[in-house]
N, C-alpha and C positions, 0 to 999 in steps of 0.2 A: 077200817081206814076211812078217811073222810079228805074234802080239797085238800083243806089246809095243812095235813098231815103229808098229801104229795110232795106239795113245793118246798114243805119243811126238807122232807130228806133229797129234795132236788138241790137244795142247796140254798133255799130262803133263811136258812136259819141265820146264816151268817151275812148272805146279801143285806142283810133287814138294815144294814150301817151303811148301805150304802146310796145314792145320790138321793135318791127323793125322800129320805128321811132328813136332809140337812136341817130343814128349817123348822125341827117336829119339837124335838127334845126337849129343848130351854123354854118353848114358847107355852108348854104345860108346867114349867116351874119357875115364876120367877125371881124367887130369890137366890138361884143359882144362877140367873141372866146375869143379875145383879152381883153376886160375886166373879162370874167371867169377865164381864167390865173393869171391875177394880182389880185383876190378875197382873204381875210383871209383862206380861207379852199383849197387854193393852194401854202402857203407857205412851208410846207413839200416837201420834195425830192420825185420826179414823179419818181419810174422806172417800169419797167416791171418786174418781178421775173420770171426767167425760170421755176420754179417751177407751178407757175399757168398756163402759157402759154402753157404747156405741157400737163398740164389738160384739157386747150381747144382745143387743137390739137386732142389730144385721144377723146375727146367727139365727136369732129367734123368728126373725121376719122370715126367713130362710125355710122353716121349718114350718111356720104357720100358715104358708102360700101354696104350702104343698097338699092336694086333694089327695095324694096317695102317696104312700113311700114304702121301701123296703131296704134294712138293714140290719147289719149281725152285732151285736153287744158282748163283748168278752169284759168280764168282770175277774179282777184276780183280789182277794180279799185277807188279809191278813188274820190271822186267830194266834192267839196266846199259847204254847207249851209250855210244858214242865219243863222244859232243858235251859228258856230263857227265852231264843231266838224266833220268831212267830213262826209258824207253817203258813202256806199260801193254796186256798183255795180258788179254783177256778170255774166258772159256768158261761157259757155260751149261750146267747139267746138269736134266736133266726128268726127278726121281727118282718112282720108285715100288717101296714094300718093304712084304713081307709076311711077319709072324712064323712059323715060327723060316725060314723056308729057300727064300725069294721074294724076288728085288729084278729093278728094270730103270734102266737108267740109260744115257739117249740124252743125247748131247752134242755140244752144238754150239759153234764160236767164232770165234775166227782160227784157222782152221784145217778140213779136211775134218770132216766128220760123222763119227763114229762112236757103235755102239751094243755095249750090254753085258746078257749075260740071263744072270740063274741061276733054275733052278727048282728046285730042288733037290738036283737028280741031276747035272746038267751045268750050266757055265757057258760061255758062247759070246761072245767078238770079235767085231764084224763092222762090216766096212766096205766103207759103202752104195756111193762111189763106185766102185770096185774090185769090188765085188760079191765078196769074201774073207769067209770065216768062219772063224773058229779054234773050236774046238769041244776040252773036256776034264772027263773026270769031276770031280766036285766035291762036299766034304764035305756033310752032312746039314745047315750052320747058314750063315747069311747073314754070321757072324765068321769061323769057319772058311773060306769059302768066298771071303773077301775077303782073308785073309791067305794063302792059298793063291794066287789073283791074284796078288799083288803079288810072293809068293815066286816064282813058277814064269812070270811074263810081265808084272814091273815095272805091272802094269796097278793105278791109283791112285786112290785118290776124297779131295778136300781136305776132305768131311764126312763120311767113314766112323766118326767118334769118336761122330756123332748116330744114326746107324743100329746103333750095337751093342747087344746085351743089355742091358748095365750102360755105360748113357752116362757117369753121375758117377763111374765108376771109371776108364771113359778117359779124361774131360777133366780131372782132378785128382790122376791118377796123378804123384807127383813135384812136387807143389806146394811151393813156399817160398814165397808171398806170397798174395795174394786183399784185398780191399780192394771196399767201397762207394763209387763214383765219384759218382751222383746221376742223377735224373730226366734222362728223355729226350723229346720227342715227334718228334723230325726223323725218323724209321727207319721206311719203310711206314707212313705217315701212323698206327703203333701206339704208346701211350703205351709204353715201355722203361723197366726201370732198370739203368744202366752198370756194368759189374764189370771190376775189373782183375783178371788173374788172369798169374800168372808160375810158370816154372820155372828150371831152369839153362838152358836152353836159349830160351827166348822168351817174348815181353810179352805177352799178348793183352786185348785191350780187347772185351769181350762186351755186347750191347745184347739184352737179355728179357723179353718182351712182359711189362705191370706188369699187365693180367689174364689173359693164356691161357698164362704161362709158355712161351712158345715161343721160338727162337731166331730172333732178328734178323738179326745183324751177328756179323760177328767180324773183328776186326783183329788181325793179328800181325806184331812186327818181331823179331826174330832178334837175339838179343845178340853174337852171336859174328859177323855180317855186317857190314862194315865201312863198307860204305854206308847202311845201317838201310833197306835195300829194306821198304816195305809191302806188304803179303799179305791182300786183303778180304774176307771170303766174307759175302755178301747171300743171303738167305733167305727165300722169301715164298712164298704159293699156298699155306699150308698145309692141309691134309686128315687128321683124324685117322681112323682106323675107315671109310673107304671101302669100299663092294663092291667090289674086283676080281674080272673073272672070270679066269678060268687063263689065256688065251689074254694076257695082260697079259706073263705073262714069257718066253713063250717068241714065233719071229718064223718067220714061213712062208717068208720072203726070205732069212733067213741059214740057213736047211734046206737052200736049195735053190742054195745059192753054192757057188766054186770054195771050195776049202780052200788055209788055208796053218797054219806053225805055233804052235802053243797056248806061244809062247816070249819072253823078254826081248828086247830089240831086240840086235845083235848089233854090236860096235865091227867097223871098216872091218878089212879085214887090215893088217898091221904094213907100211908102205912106202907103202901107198896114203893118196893124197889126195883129198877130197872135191873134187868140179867144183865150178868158180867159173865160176859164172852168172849172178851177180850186178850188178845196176848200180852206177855213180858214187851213184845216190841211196840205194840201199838199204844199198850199204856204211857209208854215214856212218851211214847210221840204227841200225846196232848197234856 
């Protein structure tokens, strides 16, 4: 076992479509940019409305003023069956990050537990059932140090765009569209106001609290998905400027576990097949 194979069966596999991959996919091919452009659901007039963009300024300002915060990320993710109708997977993340070069983020779902710490210096895997930690130097900033994840052990967070530096430059990077949708109250019982917000590559429908500027909701469907699978992320518990103390990011339990590697999850060798273990019921169900 290695990182990247944790988060896989924690339930990365399917998070990977959601939030901070929006602006990934088209911007490595563009001549599928170029055909989502010319699609029937891009004939309408692209603009920006300063109206929304303002909303995500204020949210982002929100978010980027805070030297500490702590909140829980419910992600529900749509996946394809045989039967037609998608199944919906669910993971939970119990974030806590502290400016510039502190985060922790325990997650739970369908699927094993698994937890994640950086403190600075090192960022550490670890999975509690297994008692495995994956352990690897890690750059001085909580961007750095999440883009290093993902590069060197697929390891992924579907709100990483909220946790950076500069949030309105991640969530707006690549915008062709943005639009005021209207009042909310249904979202964590908080008054919202709705923002569309789109790229070449995905819709997303944004709910942000209409006084504390925080993020709600986000919904995204993928233009380029042919089933228009829906992607949630729920946002609540929030904590801006919290005391953490140190011992927050780092875990006395994954010091003291077996090791394995700080690596991407690894395809089966060429010839082999994965065991079917599966039932008459489970099989239908995907």
């Amino acid at each position: 076992m290695n990182a990247g194979a944790v988060f896989a069966r924690a339930g990365f596999a399917f998070a990977v479509l959601g939030l901070a991959t929006m602006t990934s996919a088209l911007a490595e091919n563009p001549a599928k940019s170029k055909a989502v452009r010319k699609s029937p659901e891009s004939t309408f007039k692209l603009v920006l409305e300063p109206r929304a963009m303002d909303l995500l300024q204020a949210m982002s300002a929100k978010l980027a003023a805070a030297k500490s915060m702590t909140f829980t990320a419910t992600v529900g993710y749509e996946y394809p069956s045989k039967l037609g109708p998608p199944i919906v997977y669910t993971t939970r993340y119990d974030v806590a990050m502290q400016r510039p070069d502190k985060l922790r983020v325990l997650t739970q779902g369908d699927g094993p537990m698994s937890e994640f710490y950086y403190d600075g210096k090192t960022m550490t895997a670890y999975a509690p059932a297994e008692n495995l930690a994956a352990v690897a130097e890690a750059p001085p900033t909580v961007d750095a140090a999440l883009a290093a994840g993902y590069k060197n052990a697929a390891i992924f967070f579907p709100f990483m765009d909220l946790v950076a530096a500069d949030p309105y430059k991640a969530l707006t990077d690549g915008a062709i569209l943005a639009f005021y949708i209207g009042p909310s109250s249904t979202v964590g019982g908080a008054k919202t106001d709705m923002v569309a917000w789109a790229n070449d590559d995905v819709f997303l429908q944004i709910w942000i609290g209409a006084d504390d500027k925080l993020p709600r909701r986000v919904r995204a469907t993928f233009r380029t998905d042919p089933l228009r699978l829906r992607h949630e992320l729920d946002l609540a518990n929030w904590q801006l400027d919290p005391a953490l103390p140190p011992d927050t990011f780092v875990s006395a339990k994954a010091q003291l576990a077996g090791r394995m590697a700080f690596a991407a999850p690894a395809p089966p060798p060429r010839g082999v097949k994965p065991l079917k273990t599966q039932t008459k019921a489970t099989a239908a169900a995907k």
